[in-house]
NUMARMI-332955 format. One record per atom (N, C-alpha, C): residue number from 1; residue in one letter; atom name; x, y, z. Coordinates in Angstrom, 1 decimal, always signed. Example, Ala and Ser with C-alpha at 12.3 -4.5 7.8 and 13.67 -1.06 7.14 Angstrom:
@nugu = 1 vomar = A tornu = N east = +13.2 north = -5.7 up = +7.8
@nugu = 1 vomar = A tornu = CA east = +12.3 north = -4.5 up = +7.8
@nugu = 1 vomar = A tornu = C east = +13.2 north = -3.3 up = +7.8
@nugu = 2 vomar = S tornu = N east = +12.8 north = -2.2 up = +7.1
@nugu = 2 vomar = S tornu = CA east = +13.7 north = -1.1 up = +7.1
@nugu = 2 vomar = S tornu = C east = +12.9 north = +0.0 up = +7.9
***
This chain:
@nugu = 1 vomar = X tornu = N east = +11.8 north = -14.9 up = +8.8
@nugu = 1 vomar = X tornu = CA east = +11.3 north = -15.6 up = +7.6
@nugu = 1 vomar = X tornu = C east = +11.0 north = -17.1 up = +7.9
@nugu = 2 vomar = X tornu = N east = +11.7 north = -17.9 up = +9.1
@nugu = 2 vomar = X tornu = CA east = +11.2 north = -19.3 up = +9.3
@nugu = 2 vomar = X tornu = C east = +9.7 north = -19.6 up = +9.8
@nugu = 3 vomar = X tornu = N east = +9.3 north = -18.2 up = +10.2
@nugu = 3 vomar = X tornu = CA east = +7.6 north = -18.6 up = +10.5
@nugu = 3 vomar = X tornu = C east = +6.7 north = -17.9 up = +9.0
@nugu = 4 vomar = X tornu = N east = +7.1 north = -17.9 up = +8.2
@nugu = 4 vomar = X tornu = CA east = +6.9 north = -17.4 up = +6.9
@nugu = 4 vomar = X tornu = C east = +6.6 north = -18.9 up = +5.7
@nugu = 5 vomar = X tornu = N east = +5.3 north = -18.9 up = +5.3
@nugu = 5 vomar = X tornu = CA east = +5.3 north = -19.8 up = +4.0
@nugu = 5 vomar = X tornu = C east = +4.6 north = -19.3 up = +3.3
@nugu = 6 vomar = X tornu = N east = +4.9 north = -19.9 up = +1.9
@nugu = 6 vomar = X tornu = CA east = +4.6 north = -19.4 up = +0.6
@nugu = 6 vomar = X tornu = C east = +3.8 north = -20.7 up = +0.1
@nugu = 7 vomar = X tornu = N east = +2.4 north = -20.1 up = -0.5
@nugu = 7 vomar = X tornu = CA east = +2.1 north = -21.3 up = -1.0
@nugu = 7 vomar = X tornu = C east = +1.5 north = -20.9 up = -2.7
@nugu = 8 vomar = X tornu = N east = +1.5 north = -21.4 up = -3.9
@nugu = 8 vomar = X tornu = CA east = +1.2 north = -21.4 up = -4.9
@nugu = 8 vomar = X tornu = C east = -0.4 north = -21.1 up = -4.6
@nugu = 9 vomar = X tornu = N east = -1.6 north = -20.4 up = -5.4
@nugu = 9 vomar = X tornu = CA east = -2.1 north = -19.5 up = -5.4
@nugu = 9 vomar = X tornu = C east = -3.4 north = -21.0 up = -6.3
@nugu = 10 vomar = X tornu = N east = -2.6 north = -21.5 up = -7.1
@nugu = 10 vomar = X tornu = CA east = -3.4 north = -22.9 up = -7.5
@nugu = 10 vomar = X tornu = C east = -3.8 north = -21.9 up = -8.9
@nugu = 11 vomar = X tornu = N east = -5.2 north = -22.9 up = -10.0
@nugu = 11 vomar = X tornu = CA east = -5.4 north = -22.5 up = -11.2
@nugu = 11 vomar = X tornu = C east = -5.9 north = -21.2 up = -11.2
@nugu = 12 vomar = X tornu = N east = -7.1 north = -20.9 up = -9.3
@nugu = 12 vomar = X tornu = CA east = -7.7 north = -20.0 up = -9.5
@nugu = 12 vomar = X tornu = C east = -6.9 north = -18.3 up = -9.7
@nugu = 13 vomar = X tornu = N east = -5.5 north = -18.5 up = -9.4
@nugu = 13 vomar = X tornu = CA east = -5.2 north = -17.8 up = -9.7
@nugu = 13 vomar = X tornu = C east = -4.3 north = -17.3 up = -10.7
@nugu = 14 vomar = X tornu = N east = -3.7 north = -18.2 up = -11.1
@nugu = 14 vomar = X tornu = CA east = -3.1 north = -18.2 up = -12.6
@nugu = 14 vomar = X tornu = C east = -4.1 north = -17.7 up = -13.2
@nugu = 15 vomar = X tornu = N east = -5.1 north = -18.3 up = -13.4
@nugu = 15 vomar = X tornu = CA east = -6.5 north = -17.6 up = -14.2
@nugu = 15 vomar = X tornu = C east = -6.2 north = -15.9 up = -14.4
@nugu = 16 vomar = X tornu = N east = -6.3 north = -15.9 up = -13.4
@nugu = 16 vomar = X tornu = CA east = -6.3 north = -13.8 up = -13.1
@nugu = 16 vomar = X tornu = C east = -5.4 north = -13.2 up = -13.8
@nugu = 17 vomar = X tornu = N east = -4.3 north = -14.0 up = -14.1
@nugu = 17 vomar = X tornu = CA east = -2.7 north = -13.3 up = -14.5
@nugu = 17 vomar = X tornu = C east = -3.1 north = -13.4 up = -15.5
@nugu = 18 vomar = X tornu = N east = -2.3 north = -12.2 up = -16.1
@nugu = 18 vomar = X tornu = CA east = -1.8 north = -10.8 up = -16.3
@nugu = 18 vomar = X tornu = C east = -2.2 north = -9.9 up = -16.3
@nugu = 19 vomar = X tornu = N east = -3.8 north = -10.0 up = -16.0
@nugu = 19 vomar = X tornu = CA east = -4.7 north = -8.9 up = -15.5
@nugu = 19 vomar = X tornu = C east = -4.4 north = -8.5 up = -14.4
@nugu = 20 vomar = X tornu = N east = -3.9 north = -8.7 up = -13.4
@nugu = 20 vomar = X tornu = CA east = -3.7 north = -8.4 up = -12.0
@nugu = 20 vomar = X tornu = C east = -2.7 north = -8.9 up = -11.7
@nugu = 21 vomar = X tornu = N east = -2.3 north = -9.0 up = -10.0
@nugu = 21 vomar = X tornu = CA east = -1.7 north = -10.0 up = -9.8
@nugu = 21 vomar = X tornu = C east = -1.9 north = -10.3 up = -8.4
@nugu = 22 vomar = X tornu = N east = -3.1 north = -11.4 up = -8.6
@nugu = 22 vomar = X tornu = CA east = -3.8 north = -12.4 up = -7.8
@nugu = 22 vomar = X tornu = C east = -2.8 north = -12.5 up = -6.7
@nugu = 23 vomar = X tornu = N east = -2.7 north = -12.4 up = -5.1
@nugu = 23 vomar = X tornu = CA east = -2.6 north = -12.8 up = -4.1
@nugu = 23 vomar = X tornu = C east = -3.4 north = -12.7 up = -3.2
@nugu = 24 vomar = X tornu = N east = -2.7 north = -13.3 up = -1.9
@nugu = 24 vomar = X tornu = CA east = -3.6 north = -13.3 up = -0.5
@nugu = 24 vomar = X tornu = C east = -2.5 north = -13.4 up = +0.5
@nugu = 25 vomar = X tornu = N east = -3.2 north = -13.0 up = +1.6
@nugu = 25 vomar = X tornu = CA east = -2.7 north = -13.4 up = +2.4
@nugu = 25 vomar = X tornu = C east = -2.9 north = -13.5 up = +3.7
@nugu = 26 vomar = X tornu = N east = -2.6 north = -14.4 up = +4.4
@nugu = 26 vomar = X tornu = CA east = -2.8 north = -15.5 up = +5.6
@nugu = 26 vomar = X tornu = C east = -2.3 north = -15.1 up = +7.0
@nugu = 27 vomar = X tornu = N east = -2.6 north = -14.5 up = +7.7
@nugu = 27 vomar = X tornu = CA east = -1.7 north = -14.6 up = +9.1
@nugu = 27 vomar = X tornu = C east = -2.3 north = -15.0 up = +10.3
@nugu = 28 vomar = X tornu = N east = -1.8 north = -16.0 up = +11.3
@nugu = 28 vomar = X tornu = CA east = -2.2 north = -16.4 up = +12.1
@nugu = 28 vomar = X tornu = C east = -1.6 north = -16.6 up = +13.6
@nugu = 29 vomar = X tornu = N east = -2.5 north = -15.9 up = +14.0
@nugu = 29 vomar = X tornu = CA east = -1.8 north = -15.2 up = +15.8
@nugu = 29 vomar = X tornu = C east = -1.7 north = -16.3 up = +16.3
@nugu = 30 vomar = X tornu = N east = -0.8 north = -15.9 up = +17.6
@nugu = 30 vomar = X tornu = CA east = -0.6 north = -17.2 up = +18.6
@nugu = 30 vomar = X tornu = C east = -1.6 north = -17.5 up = +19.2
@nugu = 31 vomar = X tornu = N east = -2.9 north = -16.7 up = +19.3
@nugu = 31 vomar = X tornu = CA east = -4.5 north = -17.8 up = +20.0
@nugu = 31 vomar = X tornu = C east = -5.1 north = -18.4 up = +18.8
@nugu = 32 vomar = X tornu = N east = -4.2 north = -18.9 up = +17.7
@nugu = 32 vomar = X tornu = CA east = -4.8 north = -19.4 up = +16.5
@nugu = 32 vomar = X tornu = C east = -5.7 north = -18.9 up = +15.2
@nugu = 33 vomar = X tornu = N east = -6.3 north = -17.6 up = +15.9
@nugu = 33 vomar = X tornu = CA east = -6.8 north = -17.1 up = +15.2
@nugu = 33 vomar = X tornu = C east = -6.5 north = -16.8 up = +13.8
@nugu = 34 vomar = X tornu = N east = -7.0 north = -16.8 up = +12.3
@nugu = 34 vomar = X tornu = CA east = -6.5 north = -16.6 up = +11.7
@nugu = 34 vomar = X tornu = C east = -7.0 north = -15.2 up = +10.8
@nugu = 35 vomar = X tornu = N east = -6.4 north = -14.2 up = +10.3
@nugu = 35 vomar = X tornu = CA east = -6.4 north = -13.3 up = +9.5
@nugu = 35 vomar = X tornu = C east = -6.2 north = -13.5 up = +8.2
@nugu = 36 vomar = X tornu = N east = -7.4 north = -13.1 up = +7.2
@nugu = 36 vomar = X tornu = CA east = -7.0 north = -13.7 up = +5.8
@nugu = 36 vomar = X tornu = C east = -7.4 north = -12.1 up = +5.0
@nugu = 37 vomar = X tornu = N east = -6.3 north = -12.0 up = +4.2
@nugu = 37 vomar = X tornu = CA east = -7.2 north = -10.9 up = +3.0
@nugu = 37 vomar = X tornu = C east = -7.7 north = -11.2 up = +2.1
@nugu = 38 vomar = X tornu = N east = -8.0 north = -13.1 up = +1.8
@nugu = 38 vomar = X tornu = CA east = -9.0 north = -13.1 up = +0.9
@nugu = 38 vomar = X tornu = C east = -8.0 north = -13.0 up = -0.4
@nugu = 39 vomar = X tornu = N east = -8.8 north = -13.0 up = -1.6
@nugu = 39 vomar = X tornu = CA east = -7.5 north = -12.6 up = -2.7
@nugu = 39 vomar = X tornu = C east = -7.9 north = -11.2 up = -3.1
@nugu = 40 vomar = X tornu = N east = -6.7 north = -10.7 up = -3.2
@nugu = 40 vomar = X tornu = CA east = -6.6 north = -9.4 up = -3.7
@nugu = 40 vomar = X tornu = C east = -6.1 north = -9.4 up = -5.6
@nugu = 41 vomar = X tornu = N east = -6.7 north = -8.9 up = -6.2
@nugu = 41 vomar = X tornu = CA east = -6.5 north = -8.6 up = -7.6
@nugu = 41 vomar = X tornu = C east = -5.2 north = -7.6 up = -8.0
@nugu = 42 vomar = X tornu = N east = -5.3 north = -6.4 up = -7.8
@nugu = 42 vomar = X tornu = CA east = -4.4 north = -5.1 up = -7.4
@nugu = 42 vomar = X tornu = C east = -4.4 north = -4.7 up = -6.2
@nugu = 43 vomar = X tornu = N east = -2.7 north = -5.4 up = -6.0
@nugu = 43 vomar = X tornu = CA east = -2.2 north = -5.1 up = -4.4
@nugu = 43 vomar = X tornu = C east = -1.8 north = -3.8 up = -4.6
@nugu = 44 vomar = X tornu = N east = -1.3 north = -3.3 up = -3.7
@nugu = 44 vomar = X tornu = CA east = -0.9 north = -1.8 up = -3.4
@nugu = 44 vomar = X tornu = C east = +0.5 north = -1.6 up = -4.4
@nugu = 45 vomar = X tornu = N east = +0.6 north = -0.7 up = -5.4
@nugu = 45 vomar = X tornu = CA east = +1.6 north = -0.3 up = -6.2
@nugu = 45 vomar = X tornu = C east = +1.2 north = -0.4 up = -6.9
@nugu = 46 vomar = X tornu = N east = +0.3 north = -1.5 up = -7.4
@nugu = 46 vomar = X tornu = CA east = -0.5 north = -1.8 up = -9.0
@nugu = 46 vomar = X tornu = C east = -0.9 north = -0.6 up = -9.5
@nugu = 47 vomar = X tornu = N east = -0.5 north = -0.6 up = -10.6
@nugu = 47 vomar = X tornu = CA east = -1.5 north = +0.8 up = -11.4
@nugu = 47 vomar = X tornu = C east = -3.1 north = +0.9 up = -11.7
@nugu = 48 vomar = X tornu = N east = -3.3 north = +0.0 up = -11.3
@nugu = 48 vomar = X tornu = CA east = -5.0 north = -0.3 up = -11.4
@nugu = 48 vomar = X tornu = C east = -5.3 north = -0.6 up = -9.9
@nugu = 49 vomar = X tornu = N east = -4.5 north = -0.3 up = -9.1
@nugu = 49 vomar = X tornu = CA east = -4.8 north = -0.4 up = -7.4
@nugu = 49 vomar = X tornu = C east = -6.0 north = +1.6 up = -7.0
@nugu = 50 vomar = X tornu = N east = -6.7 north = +0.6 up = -6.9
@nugu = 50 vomar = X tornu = CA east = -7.5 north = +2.9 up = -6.5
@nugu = 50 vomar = X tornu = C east = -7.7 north = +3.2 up = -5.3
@nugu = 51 vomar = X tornu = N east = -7.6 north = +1.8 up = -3.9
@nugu = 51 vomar = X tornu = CA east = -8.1 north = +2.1 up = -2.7
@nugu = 51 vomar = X tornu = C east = -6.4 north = +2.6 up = -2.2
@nugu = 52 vomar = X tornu = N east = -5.0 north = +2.0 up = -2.5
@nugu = 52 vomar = X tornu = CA east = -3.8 north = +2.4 up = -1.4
@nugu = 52 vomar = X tornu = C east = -3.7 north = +4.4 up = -2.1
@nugu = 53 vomar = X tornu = N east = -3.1 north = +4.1 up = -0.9
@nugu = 53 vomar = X tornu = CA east = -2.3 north = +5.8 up = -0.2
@nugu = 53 vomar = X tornu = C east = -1.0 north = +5.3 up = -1.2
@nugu = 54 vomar = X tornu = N east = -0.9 north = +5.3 up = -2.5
@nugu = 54 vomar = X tornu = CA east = +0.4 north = +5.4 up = -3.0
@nugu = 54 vomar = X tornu = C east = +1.5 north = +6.3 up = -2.9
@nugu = 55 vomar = X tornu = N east = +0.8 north = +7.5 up = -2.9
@nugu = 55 vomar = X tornu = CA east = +1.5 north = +8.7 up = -3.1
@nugu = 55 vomar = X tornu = C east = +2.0 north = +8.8 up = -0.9
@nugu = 56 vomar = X tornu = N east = +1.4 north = +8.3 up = -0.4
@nugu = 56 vomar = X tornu = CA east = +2.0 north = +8.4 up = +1.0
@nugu = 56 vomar = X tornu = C east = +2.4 north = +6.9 up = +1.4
@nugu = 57 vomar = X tornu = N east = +2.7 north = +6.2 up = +0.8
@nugu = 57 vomar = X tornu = CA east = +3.3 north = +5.1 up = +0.4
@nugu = 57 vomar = X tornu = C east = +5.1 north = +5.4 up = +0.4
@nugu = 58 vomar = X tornu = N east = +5.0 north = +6.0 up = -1.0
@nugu = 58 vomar = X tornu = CA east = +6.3 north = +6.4 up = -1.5
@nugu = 58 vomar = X tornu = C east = +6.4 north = +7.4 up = -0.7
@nugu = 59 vomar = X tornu = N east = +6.1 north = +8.3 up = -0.2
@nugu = 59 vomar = X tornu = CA east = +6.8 north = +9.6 up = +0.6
@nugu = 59 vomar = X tornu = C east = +7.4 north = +8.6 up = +1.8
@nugu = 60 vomar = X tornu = N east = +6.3 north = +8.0 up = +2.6
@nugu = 60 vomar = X tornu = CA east = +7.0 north = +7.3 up = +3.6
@nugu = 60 vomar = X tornu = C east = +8.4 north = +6.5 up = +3.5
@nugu = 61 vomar = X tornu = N east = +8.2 north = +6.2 up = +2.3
@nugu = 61 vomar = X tornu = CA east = +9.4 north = +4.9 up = +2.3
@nugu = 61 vomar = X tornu = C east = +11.2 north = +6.2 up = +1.7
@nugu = 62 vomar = X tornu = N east = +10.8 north = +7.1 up = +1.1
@nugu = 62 vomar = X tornu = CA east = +11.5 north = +8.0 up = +0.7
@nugu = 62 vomar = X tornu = C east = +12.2 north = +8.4 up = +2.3
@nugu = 63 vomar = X tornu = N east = +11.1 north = +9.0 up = +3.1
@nugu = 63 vomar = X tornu = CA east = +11.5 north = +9.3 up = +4.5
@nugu = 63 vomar = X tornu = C east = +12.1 north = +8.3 up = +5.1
@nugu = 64 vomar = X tornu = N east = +11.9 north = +7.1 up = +5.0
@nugu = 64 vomar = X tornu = CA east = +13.3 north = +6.1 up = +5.5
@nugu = 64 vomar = X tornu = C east = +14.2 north = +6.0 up = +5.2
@nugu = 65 vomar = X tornu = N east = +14.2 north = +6.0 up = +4.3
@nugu = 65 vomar = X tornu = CA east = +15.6 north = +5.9 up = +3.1
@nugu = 65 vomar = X tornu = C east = +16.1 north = +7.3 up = +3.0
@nugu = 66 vomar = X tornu = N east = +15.7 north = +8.6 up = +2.8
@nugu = 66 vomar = X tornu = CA east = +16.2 north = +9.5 up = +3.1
@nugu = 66 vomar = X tornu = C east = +17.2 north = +9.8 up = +4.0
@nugu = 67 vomar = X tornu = N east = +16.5 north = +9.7 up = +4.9
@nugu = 67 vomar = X tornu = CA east = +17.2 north = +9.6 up = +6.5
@nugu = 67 vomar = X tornu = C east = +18.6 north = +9.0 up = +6.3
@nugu = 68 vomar = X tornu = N east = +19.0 north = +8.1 up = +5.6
@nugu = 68 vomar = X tornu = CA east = +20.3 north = +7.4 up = +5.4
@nugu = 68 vomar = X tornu = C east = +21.5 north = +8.2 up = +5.0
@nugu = 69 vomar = X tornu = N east = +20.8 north = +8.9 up = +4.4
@nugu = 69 vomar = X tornu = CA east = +21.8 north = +10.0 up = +3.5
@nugu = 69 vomar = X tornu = C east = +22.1 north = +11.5 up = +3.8
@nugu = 70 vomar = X tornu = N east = +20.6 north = +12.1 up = +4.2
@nugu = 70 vomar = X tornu = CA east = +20.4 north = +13.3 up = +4.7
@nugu = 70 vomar = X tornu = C east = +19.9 north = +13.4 up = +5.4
@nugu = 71 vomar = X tornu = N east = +19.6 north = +14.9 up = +6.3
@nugu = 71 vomar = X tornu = CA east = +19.2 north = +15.5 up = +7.7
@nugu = 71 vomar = X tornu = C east = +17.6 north = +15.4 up = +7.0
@nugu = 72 vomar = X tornu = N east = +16.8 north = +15.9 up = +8.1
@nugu = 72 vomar = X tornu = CA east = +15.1 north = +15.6 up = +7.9
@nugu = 72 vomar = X tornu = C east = +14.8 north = +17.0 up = +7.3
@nugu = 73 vomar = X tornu = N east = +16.0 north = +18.2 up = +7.3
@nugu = 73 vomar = X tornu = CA east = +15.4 north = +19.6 up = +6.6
@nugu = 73 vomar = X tornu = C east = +15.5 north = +19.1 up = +5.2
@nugu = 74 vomar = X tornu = N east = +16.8 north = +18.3 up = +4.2
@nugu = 74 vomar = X tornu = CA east = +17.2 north = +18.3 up = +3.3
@nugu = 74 vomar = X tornu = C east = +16.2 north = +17.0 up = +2.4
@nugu = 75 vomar = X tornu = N east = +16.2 north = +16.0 up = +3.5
@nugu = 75 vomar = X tornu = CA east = +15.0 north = +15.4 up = +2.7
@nugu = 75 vomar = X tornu = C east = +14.0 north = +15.6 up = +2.6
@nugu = 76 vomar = X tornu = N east = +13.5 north = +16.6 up = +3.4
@nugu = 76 vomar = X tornu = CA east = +11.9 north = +17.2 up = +3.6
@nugu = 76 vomar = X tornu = C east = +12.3 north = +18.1 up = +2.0
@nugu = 77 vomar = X tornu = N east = +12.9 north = +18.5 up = +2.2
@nugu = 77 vomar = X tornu = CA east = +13.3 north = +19.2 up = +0.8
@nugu = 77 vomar = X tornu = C east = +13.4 north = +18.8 up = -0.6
@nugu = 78 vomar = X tornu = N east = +14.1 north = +17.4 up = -0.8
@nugu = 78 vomar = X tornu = CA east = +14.1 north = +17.0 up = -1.6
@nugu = 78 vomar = X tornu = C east = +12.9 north = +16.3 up = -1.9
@nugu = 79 vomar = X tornu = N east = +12.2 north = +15.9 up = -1.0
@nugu = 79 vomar = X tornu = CA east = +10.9 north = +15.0 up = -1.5
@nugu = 79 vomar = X tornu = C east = +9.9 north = +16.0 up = -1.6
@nugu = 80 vomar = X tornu = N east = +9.8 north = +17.3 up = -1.5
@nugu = 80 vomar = X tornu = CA east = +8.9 north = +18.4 up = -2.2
@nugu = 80 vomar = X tornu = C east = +9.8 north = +18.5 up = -3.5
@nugu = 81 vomar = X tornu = N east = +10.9 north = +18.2 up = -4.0
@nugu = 81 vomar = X tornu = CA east = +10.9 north = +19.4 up = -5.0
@nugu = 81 vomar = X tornu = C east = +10.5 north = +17.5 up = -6.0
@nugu = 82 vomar = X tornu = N east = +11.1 north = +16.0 up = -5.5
@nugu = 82 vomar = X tornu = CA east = +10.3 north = +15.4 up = -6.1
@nugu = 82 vomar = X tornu = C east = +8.9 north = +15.3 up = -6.2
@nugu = 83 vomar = X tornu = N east = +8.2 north = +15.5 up = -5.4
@nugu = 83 vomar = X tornu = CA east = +6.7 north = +15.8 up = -5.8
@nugu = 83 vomar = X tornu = C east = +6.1 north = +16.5 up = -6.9
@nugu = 84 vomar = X tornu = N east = +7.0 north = +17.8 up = -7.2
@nugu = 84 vomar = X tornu = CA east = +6.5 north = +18.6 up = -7.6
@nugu = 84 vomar = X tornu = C east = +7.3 north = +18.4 up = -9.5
@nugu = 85 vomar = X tornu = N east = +7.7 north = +17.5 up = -9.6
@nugu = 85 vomar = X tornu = CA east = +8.6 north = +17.9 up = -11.0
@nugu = 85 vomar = X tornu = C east = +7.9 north = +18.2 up = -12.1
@nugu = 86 vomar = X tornu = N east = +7.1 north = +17.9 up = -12.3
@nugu = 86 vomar = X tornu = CA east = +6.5 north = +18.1 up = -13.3
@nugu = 86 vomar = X tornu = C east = +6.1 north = +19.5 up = -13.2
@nugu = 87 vomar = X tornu = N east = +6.1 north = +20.3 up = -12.4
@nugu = 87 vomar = X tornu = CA east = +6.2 north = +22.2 up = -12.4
@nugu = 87 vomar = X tornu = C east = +7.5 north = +22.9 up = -12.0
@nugu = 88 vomar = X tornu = N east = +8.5 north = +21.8 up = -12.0
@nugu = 88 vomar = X tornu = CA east = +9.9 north = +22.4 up = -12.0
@nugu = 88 vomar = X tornu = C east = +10.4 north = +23.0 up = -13.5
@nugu = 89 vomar = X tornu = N east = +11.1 north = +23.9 up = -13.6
@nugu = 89 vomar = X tornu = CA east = +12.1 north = +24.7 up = -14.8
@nugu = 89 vomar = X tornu = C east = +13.0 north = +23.4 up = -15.3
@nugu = 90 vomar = X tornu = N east = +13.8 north = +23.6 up = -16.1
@nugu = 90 vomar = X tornu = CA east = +15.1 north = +22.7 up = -16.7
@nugu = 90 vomar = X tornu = C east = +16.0 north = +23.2 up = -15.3
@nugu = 91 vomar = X tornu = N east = +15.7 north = +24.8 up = -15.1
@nugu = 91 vomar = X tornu = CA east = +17.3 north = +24.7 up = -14.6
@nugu = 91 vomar = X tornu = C east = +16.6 north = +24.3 up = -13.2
@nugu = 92 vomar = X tornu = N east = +15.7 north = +24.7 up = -12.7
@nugu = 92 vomar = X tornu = CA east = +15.6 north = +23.9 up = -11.5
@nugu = 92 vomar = X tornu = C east = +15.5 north = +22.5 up = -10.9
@nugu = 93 vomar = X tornu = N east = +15.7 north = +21.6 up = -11.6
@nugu = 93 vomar = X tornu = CA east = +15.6 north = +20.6 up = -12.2
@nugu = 93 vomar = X tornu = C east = +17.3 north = +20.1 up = -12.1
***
């Protein structure tokens, strides 16, 4: 986090809020170069986001966190039967 800064976004992006939520972001390699994304409106999670992989988003981050608790059969398991709830029974459920 010490090569990490945060900078205020200024009016032009207050403006955007609560329509979105305006950021960007900055990264800059050791030959100086810099990498910018420009501002983004709907970052990835937003509900009005349409270009991220949400849904392999969350599977992935499930499969990390899974792994903490259970073998790769049982969370391969559990993250099908959460995918699927909405055509689960009560009692399977």
């Amino acid at each position: 986090m010490e090569k990490c800064t945060f900078t205020h976004g200024g009016k032009e992006y207050d403006e955007k809020y609560p329509e979105g939520i305006p950021t960007s972001v900055q990264i800059t390699l050791d030959d100086g170069k810099v990498l910018d994304s420009k501002l983004v409106m709907f970052p990835s999670g937003h509900a009005r986001n349409t270009s991220a992989d949400l849904n392999g988003i969350l599977n992935h981050k499930f499969n990390l966190l899974g792994r903490l608790a259970l073998d790769e059969k049982d969370s391969q398991a559990m993250l099908n039967k959460l995918n699927n709830l909405d055509n689960l029974s009560n009692a399977e459920l």
